[in-house]
C-alpha positions as CSV (number, residue, x, y, z in Angstrom):
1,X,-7.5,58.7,80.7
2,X,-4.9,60.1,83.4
3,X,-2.8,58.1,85.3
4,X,-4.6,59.1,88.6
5,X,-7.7,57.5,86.9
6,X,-6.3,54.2,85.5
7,X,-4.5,53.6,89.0
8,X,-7.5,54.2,90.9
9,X,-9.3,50.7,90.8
10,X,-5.4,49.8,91.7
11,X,-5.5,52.6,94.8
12,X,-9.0,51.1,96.4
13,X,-8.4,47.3,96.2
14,X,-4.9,48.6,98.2
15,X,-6.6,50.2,100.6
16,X,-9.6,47.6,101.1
17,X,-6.8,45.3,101.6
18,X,-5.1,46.8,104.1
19,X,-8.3,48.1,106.0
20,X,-9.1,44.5,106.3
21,X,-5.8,43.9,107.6
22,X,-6.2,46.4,110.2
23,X,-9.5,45.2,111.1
24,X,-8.3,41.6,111.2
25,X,-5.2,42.3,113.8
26,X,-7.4,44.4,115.7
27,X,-10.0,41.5,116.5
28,X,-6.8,39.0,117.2
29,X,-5.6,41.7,119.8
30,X,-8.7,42.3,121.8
31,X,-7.7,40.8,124.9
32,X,-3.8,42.3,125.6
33,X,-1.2,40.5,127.3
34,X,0.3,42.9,130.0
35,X,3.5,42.9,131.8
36,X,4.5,44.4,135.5
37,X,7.6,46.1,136.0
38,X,8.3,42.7,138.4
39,X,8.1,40.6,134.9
40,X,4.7,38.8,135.6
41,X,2.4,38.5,132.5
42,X,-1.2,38.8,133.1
43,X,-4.1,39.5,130.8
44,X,-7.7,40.2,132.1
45,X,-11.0,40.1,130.0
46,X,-13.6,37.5,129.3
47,X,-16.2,40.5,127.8
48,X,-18.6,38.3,125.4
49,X,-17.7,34.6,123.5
50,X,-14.8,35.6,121.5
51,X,-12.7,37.1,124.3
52,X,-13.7,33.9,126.3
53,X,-12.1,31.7,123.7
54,X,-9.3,34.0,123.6
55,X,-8.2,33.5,127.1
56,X,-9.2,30.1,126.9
57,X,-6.6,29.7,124.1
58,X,-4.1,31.6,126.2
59,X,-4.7,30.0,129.5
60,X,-1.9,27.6,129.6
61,X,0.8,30.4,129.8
62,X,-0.5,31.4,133.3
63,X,-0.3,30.1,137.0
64,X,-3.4,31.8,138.3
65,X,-7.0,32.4,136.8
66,X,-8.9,34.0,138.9
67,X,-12.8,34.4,138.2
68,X,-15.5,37.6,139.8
69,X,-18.9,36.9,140.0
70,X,-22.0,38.2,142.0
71,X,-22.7,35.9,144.8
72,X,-26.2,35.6,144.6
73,X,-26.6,35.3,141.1
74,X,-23.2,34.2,139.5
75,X,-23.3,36.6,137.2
76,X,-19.4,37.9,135.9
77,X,-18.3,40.7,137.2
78,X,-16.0,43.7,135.4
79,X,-14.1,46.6,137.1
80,X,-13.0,44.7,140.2
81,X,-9.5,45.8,141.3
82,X,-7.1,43.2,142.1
83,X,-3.7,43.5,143.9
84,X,-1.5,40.4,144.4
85,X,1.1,40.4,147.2
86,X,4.0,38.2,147.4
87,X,3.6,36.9,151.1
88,X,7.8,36.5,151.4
89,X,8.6,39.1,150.4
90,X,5.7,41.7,151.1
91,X,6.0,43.0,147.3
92,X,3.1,44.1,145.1
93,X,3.7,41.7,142.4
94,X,0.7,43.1,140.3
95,X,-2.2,46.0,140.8
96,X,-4.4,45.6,137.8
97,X,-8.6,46.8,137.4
98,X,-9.9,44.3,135.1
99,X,-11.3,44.4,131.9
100,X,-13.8,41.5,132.4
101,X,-14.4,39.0,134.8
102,X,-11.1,37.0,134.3
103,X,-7.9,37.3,135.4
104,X,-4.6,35.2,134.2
105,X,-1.7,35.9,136.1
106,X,2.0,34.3,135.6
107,X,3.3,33.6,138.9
108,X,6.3,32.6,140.0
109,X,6.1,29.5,142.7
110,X,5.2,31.4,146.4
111,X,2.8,32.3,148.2
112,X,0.1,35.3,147.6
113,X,-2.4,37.2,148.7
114,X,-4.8,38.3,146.8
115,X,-6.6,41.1,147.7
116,X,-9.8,41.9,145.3
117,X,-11.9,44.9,145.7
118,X,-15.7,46.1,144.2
119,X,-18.2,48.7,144.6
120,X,-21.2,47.9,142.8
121,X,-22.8,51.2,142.1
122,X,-21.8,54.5,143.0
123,X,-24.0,54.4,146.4
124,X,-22.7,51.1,147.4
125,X,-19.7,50.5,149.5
126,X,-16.3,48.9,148.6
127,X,-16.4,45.8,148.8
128,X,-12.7,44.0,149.9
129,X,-11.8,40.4,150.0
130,X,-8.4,39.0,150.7
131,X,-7.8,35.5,149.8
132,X,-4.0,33.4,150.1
133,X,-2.5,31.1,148.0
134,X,0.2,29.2,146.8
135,X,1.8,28.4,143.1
136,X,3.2,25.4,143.2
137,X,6.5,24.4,140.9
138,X,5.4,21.9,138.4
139,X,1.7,22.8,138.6
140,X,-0.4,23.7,136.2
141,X,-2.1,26.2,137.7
142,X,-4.0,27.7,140.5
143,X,-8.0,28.2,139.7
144,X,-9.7,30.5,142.1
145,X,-13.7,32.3,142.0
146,X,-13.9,35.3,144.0
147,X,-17.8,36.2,144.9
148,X,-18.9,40.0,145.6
149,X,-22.5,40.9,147.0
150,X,-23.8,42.5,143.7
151,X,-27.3,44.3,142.7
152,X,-28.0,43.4,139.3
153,X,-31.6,43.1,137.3
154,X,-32.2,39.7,138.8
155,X,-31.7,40.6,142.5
156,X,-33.8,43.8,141.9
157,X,-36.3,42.1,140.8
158,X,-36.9,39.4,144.3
């Protein structure tokens, strides 16, 4: 027998192994911690039960979580595009299009505004709504639910 065939039961438990390896620190990254270039951490997401407990598990790190949802219906909303102002200073402390319907942010203590914009479908207009507030030192955290006018399957169907 060559060596190529007596190593190859050697050569596939290898590369099982490290496919599952791969596969494994995939799932643990699905939801990404980002960074701005003005050093706040953020991470958006919330798609399905296992990115939910992921940001619940990371949660703690951040000053702001911000929730999207359709105002008649609650249902989460994806794609809406948030920008976060520093009131003092005027600075754009973070432009981000989320990945789900959650948002953790890292703020410093200040004041913000948030500005958080939507268009349901391609006909539909942009929605924009601008909300303020203010991280406080020695808080935990700032909770905030942002509701957009939204056709989904259950309004289409009153």
């Amino acid at each position: 027998m060559s060596t190529y065939h007596a190593n190859l039961p050697r050569l596939v438990r290898t590369l099982s192994l490290g496919l599952a390896v791969f596969a494994a620190s995939q799932c643990a990254q699905a939801v990404q911690i980002g960074s701005t270039p003005q050093g706040v951490d953020y991470v958006s997401g919330g798609v399905g039960e296992s990115e939910m407990q992921e940001l619940r598990d990371e949660q703690s790190r951040f000053s702001l979580w911000l929730l999207t949802a359709a105002k008649r219906t609650g249902a989460y909303l994806s794609g809406v595009q948030v920008k976060i102002v520093d009131i003092r200073g005027k600075n754009v402390v973070l432009e981000h299009t989320m990945d789900g319907p959650r948002l953790l942010a890292a703020l410093p203590p200040g004041r913000y505004e948030i500005e958080a914009s939507y268009r349901d479908n391609e006909a539909a207009p942009v929605q924009t709504i601008k909300k303020t507030t203010t991280i406080l030192k020695g808080k935990q955290h700032r909770q905030m639910t942002i509701y957009f006018d939204s056709v989904d399957t259950e309004d289409s169907q009153n």
